[in-house]
PyMOL Python script that loads the backbone (N, CA, C, O; Angstrom):
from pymol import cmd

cmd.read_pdbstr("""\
ATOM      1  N   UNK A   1      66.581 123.532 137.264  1.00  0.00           N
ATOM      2  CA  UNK A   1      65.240 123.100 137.608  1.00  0.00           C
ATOM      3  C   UNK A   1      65.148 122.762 139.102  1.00  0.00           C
ATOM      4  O   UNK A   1      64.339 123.311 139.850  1.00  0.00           O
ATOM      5  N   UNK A   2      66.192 121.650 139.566  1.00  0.00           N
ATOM      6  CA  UNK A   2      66.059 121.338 140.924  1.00  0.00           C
ATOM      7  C   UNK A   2      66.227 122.696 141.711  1.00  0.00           C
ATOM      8  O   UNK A   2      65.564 122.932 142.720  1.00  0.00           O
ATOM      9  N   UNK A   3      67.301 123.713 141.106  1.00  0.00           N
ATOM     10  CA  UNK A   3      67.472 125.335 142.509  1.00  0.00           C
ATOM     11  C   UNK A   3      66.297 125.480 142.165  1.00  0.00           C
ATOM     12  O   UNK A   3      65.847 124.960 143.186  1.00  0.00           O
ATOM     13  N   UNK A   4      65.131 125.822 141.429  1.00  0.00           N
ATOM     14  CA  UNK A   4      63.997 126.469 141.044  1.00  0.00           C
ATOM     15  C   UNK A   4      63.078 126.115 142.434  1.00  0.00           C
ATOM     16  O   UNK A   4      62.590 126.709 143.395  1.00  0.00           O
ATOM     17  N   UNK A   5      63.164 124.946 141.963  1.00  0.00           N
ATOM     18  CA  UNK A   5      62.371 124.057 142.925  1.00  0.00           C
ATOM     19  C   UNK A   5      62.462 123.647 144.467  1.00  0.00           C
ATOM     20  O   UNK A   5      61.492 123.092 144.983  1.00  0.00           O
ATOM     21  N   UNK A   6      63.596 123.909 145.198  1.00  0.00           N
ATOM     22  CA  UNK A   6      64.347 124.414 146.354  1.00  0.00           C
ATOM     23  C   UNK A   6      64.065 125.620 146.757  1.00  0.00           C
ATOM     24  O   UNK A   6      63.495 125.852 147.823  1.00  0.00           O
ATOM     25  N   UNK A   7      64.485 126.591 145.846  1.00  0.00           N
ATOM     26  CA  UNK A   7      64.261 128.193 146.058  1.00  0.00           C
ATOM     27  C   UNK A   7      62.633 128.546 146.499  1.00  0.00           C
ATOM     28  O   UNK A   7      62.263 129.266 147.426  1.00  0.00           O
ATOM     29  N   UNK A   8      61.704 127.705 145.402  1.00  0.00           N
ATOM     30  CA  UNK A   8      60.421 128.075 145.708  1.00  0.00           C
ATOM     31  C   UNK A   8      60.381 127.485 146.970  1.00  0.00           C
ATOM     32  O   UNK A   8      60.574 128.321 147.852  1.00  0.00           O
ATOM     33  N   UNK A   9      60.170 126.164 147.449  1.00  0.00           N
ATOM     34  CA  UNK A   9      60.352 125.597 148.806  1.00  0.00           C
ATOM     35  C   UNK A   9      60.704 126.734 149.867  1.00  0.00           C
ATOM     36  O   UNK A   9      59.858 127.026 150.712  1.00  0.00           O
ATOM     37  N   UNK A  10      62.041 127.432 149.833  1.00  0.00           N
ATOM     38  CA  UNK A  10      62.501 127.965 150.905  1.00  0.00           C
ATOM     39  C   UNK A  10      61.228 129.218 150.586  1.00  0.00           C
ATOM     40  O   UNK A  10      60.140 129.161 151.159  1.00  0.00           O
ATOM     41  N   UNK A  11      61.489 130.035 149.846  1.00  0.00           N
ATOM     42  CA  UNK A  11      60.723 131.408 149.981  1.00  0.00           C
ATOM     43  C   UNK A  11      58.999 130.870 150.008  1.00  0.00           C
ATOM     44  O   UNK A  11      58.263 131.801 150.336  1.00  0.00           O
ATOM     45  N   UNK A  12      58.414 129.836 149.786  1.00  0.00           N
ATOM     46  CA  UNK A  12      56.922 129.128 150.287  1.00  0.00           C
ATOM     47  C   UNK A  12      56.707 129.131 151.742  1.00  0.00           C
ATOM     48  O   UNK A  12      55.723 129.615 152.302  1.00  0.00           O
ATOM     49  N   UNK A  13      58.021 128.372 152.491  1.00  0.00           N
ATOM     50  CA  UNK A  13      58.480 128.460 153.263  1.00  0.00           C
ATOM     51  C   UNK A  13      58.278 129.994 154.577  1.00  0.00           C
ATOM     52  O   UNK A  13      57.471 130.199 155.484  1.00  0.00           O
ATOM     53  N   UNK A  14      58.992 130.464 154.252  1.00  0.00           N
ATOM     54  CA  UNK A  14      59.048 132.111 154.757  1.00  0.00           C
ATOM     55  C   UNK A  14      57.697 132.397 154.776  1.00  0.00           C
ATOM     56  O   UNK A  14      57.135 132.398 155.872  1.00  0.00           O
ATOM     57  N   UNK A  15      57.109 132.625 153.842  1.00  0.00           N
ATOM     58  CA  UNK A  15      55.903 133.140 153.479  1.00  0.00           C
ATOM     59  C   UNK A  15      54.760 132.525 154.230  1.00  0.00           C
ATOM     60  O   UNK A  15      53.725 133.163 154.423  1.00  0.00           O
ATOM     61  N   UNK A  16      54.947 131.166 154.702  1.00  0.00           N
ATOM     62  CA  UNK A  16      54.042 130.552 155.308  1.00  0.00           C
ATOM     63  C   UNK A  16      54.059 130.488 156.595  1.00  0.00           C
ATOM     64  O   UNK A  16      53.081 130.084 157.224  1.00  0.00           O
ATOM     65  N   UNK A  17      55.284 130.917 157.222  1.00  0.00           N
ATOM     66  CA  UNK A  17      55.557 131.025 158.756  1.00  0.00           C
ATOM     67  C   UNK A  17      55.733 132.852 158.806  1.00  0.00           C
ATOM     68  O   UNK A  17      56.323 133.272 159.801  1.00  0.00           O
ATOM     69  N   UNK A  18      55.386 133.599 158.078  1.00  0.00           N
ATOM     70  CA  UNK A  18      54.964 134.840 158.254  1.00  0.00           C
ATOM     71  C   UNK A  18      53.793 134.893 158.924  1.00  0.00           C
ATOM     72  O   UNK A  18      53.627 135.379 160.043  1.00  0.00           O
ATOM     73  N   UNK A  19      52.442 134.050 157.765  1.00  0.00           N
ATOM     74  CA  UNK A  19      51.545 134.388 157.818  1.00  0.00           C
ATOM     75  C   UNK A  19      51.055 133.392 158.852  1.00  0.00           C
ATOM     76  O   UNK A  19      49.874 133.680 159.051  1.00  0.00           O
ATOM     77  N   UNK A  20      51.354 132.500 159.501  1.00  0.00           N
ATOM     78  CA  UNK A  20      51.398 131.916 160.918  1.00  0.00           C
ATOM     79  C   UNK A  20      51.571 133.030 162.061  1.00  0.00           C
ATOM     80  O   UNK A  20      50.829 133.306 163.004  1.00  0.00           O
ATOM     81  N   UNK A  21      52.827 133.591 161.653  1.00  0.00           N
ATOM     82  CA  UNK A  21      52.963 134.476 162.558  1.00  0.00           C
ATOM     83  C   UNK A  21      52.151 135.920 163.116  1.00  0.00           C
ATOM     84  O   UNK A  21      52.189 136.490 164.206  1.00  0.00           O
ATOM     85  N   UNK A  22      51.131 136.335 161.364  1.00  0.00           N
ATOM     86  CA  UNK A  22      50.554 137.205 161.456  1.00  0.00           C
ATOM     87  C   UNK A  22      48.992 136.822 162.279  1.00  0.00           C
ATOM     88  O   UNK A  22      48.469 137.441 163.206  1.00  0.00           O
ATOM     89  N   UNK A  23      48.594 135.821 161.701  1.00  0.00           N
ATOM     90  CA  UNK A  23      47.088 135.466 162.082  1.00  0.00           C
ATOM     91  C   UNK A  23      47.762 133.851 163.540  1.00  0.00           C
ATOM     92  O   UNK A  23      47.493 132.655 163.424  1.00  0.00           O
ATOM     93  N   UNK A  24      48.194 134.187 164.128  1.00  0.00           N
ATOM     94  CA  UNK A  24      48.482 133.229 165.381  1.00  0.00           C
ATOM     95  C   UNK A  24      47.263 132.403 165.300  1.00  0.00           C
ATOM     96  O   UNK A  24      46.214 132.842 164.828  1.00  0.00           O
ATOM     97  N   UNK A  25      47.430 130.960 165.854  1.00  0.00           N
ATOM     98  CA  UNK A  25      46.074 130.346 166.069  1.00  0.00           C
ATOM     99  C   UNK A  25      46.789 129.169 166.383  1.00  0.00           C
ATOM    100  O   UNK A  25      47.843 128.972 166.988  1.00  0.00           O
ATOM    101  N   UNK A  26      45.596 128.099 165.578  1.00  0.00           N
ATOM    102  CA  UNK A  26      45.898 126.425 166.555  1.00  0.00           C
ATOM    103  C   UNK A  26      45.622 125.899 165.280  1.00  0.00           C
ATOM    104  O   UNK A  26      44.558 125.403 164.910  1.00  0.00           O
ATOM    105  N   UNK A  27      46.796 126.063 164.552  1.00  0.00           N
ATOM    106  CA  UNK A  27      46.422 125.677 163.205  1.00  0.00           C
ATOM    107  C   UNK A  27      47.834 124.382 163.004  1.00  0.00           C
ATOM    108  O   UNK A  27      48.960 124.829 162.790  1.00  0.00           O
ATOM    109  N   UNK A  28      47.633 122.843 163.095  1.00  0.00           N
ATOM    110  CA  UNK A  28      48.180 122.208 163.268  1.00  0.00           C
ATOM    111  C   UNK A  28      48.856 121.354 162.263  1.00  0.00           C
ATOM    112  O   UNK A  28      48.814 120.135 162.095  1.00  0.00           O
ATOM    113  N   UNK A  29      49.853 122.837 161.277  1.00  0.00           N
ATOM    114  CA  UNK A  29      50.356 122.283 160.069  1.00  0.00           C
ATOM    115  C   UNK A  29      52.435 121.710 160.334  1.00  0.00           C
ATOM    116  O   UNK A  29      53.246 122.150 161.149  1.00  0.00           O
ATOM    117  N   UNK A  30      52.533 121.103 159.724  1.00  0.00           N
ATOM    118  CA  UNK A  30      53.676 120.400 159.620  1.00  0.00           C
ATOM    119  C   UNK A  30      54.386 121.789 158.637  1.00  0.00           C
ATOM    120  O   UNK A  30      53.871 122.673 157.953  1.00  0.00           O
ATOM    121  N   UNK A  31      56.020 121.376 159.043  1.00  0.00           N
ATOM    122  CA  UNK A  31      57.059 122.261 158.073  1.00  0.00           C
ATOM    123  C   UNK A  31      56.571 122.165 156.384  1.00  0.00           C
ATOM    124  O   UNK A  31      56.603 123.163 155.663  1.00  0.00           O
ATOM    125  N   UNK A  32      56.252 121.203 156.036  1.00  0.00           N
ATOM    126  CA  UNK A  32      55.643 120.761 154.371  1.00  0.00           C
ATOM    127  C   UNK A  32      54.063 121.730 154.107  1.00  0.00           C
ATOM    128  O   UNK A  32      53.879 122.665 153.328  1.00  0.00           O
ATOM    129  N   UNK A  33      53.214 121.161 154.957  1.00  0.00           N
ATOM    130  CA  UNK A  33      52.286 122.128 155.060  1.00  0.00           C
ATOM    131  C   UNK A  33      52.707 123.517 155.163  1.00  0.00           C
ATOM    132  O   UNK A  33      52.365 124.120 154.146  1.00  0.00           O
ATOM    133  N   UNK A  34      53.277 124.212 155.944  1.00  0.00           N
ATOM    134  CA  UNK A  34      53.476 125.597 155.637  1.00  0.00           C
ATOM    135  C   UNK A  34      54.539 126.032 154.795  1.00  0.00           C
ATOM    136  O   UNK A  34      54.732 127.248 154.793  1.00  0.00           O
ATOM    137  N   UNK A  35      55.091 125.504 154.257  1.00  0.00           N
ATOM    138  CA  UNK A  35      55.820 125.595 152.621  1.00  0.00           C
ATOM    139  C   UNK A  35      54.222 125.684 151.460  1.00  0.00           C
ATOM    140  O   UNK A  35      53.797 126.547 150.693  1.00  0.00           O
ATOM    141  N   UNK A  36      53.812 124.524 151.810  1.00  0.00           N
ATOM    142  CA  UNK A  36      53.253 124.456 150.426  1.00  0.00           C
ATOM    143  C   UNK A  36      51.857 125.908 151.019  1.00  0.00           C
ATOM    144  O   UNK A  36      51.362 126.550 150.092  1.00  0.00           O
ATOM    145  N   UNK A  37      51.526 126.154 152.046  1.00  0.00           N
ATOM    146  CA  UNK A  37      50.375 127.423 152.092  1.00  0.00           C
ATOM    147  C   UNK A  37      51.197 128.481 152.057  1.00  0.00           C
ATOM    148  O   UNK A  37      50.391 129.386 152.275  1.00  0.00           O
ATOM    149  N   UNK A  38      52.777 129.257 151.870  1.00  0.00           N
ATOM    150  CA  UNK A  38      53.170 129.695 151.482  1.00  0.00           C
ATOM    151  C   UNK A  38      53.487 129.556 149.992  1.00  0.00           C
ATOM    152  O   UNK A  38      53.977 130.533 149.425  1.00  0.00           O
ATOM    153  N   UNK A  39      53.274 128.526 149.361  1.00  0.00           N
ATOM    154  CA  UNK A  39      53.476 128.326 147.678  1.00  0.00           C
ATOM    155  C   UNK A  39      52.095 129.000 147.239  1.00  0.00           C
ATOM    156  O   UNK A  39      52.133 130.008 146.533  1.00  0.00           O
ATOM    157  N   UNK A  40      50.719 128.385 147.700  1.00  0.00           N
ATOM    158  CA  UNK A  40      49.527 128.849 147.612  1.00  0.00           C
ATOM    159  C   UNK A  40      49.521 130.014 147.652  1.00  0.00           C
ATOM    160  O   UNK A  40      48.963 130.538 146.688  1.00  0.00           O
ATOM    161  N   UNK A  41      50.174 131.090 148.855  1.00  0.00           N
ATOM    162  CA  UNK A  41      49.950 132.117 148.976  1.00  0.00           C
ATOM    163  C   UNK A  41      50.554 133.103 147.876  1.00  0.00           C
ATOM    164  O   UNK A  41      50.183 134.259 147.672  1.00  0.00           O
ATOM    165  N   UNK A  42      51.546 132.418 147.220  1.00  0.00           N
ATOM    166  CA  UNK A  42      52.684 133.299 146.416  1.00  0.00           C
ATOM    167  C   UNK A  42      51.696 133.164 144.969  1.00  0.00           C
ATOM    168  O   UNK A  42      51.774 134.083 144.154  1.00  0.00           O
ATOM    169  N   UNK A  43      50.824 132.055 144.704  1.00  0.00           N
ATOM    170  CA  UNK A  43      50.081 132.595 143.380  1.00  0.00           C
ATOM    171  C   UNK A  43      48.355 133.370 143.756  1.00  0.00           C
ATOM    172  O   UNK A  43      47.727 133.978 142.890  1.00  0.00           O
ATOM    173  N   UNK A  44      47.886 133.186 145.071  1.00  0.00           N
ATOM    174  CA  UNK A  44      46.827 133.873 145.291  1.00  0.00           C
ATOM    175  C   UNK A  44      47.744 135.464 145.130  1.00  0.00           C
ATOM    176  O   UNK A  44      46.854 136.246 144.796  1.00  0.00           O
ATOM    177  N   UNK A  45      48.432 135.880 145.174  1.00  0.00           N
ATOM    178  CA  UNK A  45      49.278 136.845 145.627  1.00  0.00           C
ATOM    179  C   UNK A  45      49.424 136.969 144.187  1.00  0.00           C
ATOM    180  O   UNK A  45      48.596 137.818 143.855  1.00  0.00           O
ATOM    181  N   UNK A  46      49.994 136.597 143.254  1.00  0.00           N
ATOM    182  CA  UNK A  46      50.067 136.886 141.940  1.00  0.00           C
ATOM    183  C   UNK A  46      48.585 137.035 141.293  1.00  0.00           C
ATOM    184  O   UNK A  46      48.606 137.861 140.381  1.00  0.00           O
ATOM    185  N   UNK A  47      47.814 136.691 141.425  1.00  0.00           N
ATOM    186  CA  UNK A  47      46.670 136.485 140.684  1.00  0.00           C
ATOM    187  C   UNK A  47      46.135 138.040 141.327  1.00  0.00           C
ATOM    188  O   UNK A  47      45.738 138.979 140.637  1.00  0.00           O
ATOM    189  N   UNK A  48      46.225 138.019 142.524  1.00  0.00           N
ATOM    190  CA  UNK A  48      45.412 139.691 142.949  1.00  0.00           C
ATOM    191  C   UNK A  48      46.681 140.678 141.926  1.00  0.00           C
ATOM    192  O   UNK A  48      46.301 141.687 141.331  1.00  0.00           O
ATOM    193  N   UNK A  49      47.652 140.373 141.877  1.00  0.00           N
ATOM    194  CA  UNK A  49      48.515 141.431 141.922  1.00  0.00           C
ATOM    195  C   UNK A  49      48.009 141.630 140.114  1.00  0.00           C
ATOM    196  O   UNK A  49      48.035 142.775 139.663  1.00  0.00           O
ATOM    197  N   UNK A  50      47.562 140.434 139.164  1.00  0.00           N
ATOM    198  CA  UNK A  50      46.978 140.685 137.734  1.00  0.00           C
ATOM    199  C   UNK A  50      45.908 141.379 138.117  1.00  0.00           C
ATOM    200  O   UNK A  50      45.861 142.503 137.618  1.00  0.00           O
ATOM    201  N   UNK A  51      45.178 141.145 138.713  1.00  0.00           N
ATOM    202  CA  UNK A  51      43.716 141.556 138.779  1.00  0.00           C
ATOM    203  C   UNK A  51      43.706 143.192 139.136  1.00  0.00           C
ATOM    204  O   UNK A  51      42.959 143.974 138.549  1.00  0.00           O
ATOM    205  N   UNK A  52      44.711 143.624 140.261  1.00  0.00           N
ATOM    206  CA  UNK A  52      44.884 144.897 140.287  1.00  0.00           C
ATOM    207  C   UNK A  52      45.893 146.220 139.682  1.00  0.00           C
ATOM    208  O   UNK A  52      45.806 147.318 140.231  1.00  0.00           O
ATOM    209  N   UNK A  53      46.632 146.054 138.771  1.00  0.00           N
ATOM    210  CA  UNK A  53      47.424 146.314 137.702  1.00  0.00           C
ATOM    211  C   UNK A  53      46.750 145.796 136.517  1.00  0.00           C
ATOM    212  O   UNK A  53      45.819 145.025 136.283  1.00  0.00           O
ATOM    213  N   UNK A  54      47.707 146.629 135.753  1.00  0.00           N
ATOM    214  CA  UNK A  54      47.501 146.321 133.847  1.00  0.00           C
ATOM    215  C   UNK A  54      48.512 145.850 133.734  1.00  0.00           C
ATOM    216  O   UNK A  54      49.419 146.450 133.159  1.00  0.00           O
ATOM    217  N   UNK A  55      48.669 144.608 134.259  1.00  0.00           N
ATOM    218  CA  UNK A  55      49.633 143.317 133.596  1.00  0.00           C
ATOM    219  C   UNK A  55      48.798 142.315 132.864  1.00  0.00           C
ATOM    220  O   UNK A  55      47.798 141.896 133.447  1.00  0.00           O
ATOM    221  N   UNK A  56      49.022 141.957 131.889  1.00  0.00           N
ATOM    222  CA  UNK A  56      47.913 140.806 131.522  1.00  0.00           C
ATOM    223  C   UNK A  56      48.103 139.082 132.407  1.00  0.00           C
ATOM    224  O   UNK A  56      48.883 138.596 133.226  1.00  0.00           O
ATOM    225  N   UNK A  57      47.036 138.684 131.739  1.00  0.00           N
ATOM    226  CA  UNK A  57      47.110 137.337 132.758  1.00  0.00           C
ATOM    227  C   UNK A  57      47.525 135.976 131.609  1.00  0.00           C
ATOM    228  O   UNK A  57      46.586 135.568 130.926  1.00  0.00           O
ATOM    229  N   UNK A  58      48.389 135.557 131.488  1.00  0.00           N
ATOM    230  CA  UNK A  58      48.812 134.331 130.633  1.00  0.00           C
ATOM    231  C   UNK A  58      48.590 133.291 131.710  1.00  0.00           C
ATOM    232  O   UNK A  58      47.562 132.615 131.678  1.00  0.00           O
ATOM    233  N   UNK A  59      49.435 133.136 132.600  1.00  0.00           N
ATOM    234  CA  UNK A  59      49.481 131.815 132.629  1.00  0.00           C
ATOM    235  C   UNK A  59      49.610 132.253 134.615  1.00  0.00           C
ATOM    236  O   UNK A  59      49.593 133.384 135.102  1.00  0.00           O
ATOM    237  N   UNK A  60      49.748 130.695 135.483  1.00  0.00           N
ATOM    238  CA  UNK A  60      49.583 130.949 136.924  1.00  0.00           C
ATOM    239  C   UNK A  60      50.574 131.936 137.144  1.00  0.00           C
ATOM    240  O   UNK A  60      51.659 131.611 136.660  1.00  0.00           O
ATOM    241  N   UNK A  61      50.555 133.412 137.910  1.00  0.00           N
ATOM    242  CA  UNK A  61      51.448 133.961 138.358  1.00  0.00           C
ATOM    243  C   UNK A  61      52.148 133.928 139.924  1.00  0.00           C
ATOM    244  O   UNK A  61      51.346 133.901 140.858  1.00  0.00           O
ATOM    245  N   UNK A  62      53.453 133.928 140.212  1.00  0.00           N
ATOM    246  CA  UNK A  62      53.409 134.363 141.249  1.00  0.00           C
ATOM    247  C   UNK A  62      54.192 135.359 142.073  1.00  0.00           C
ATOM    248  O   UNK A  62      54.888 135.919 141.226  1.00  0.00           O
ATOM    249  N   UNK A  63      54.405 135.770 142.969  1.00  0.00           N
ATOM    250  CA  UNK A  63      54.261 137.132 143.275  1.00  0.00           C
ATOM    251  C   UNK A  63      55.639 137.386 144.205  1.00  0.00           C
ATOM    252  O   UNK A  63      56.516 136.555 144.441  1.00  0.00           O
ATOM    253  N   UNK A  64      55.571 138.736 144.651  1.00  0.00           N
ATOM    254  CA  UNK A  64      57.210 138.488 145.267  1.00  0.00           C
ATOM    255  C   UNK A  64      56.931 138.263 146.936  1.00  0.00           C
ATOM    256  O   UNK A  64      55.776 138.095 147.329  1.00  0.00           O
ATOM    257  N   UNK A  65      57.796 138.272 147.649  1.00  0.00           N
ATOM    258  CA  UNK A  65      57.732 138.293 149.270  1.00  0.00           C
ATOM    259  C   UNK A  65      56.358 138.783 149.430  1.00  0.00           C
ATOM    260  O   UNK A  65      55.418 137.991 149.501  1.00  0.00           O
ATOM    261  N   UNK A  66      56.190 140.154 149.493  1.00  0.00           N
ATOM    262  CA  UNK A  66      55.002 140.818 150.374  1.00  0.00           C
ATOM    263  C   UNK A  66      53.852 140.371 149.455  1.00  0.00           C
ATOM    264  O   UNK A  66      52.746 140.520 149.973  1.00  0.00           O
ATOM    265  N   UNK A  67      53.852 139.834 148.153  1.00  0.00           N
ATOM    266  CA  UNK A  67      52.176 139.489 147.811  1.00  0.00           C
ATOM    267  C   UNK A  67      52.159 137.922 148.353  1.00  0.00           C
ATOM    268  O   UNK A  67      51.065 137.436 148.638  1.00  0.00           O
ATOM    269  N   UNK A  68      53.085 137.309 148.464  1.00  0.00           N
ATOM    270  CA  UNK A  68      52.935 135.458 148.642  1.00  0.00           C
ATOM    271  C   UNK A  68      53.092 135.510 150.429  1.00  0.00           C
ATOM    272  O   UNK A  68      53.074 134.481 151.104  1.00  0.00           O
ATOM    273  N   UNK A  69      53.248 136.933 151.033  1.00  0.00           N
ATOM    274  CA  UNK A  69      52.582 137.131 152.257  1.00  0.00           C
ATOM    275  C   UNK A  69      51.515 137.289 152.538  1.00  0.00           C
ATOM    276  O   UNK A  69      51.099 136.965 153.651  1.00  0.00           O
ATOM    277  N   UNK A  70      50.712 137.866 151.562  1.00  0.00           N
ATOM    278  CA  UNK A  70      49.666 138.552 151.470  1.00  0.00           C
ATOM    279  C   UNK A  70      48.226 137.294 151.350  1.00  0.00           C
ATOM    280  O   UNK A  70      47.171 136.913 151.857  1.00  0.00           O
ATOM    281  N   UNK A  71      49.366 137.063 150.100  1.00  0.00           N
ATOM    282  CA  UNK A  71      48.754 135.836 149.572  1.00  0.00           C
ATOM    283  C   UNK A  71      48.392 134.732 150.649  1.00  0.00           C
ATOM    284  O   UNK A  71      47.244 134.327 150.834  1.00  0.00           O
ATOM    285  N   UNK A  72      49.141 134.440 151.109  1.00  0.00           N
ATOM    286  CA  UNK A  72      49.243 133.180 152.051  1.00  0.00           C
ATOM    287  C   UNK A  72      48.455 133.609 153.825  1.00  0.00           C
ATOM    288  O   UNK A  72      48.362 132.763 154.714  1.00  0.00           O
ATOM    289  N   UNK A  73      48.007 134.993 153.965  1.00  0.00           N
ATOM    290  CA  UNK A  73      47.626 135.253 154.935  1.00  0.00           C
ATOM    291  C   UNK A  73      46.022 134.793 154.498  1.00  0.00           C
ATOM    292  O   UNK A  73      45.313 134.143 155.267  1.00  0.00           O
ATOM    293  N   UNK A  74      45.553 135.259 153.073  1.00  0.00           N
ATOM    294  CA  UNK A  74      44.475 134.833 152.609  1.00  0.00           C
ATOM    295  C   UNK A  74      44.238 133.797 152.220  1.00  0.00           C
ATOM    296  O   UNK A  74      43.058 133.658 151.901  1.00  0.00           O
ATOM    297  N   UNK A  75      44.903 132.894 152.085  1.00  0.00           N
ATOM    298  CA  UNK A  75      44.960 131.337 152.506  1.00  0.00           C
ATOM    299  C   UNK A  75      44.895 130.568 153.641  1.00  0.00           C
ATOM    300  O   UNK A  75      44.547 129.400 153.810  1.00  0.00           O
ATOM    301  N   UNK A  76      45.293 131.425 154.397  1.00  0.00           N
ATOM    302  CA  UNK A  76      45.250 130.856 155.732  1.00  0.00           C
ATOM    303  C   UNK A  76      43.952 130.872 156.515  1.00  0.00           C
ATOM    304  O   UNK A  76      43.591 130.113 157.415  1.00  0.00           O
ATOM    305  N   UNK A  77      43.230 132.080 155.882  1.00  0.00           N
ATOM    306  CA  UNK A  77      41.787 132.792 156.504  1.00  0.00           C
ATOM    307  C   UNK A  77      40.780 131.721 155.913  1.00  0.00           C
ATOM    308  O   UNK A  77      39.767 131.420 156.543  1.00  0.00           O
ATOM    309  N   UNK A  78      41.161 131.006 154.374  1.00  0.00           N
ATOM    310  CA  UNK A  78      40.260 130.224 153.805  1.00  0.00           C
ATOM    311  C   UNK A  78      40.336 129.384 154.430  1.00  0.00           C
ATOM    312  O   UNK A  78      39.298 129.083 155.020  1.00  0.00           O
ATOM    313  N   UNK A  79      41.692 128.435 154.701  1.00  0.00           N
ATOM    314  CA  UNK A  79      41.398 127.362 154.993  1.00  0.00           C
ATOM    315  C   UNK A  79      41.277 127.274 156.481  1.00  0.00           C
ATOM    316  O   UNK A  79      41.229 126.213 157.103  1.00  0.00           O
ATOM    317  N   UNK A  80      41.229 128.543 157.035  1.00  0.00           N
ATOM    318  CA  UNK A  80      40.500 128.514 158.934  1.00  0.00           C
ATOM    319  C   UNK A  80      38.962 128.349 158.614  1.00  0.00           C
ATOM    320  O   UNK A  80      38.183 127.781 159.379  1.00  0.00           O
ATOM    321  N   UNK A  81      38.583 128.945 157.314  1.00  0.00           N
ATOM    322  CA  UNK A  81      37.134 129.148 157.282  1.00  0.00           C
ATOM    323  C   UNK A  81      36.474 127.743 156.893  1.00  0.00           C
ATOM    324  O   UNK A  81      35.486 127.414 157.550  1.00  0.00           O
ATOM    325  N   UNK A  82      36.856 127.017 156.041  1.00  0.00           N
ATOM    326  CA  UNK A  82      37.061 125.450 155.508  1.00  0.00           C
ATOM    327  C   UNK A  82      36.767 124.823 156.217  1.00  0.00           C
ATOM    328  O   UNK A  82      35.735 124.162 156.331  1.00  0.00           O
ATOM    329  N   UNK A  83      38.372 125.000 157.354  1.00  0.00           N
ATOM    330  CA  UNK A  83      37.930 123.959 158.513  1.00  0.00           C
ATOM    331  C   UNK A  83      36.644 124.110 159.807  1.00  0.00           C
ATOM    332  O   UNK A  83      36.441 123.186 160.595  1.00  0.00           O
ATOM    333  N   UNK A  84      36.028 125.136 159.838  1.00  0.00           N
ATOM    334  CA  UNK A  84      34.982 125.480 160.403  1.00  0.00           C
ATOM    335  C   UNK A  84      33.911 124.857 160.141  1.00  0.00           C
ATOM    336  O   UNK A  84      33.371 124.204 161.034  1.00  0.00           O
ATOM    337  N   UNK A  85      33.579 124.896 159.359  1.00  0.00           N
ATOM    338  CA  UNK A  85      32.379 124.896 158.206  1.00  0.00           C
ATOM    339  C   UNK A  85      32.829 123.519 158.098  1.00  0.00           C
ATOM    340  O   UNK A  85      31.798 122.984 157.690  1.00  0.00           O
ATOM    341  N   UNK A  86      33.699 122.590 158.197  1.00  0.00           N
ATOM    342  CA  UNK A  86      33.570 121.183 158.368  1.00  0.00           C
ATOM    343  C   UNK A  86      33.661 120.277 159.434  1.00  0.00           C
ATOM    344  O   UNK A  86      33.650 119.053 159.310  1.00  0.00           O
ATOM    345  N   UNK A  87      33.770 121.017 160.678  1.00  0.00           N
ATOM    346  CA  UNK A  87      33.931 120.446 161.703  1.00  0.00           C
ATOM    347  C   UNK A  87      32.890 120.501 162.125  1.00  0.00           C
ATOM    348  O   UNK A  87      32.642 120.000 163.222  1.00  0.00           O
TER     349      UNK A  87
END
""", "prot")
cmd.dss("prot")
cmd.show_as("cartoon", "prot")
cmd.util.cbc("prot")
cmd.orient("prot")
């Protein structure tokens, strides 16, 4: 349970300083913050990946490297758009 929970951390991780890296900006998140918008990104990333395949949908999915990249780039766009729209 605890490697589960480490493992997701590190690869949340990755995924979230990808998609930093892809969409550059002034986005003023801490190492925790971009773990957890790489965790976000890895089930937005699963959920497209049900929606576009004939996998069925049970329960939260999530996705491998390139969708919880994917994922998390489209997380990143929301919550640039979020913070707009509230500032």
């Amino acid at each position: 349970m605890l490697g589960n929970l480490i493992s997701m951390l590190i690869w949340g991780l990755i995924a979230g300083f990808v998609a930093r890296a892809i969409l550059p900006g002034e986005d003023k998140m801490n190492l925790w913050q971009t773990a957890l918008l790489g965790i976000a990104g890895s089930f937005v990333g699963g959920t497209l990946g049900v929606l576009f395949t004939s996998r069925s949908f049970s329960n939260f999915e999530t996705s491998g490297v390139i969708g919880s990249i994917i994922g998390a780039v489209i997380a990143l766009i929301a919550l640039r758009m979020y913070r707009k729209n509230n500032s």
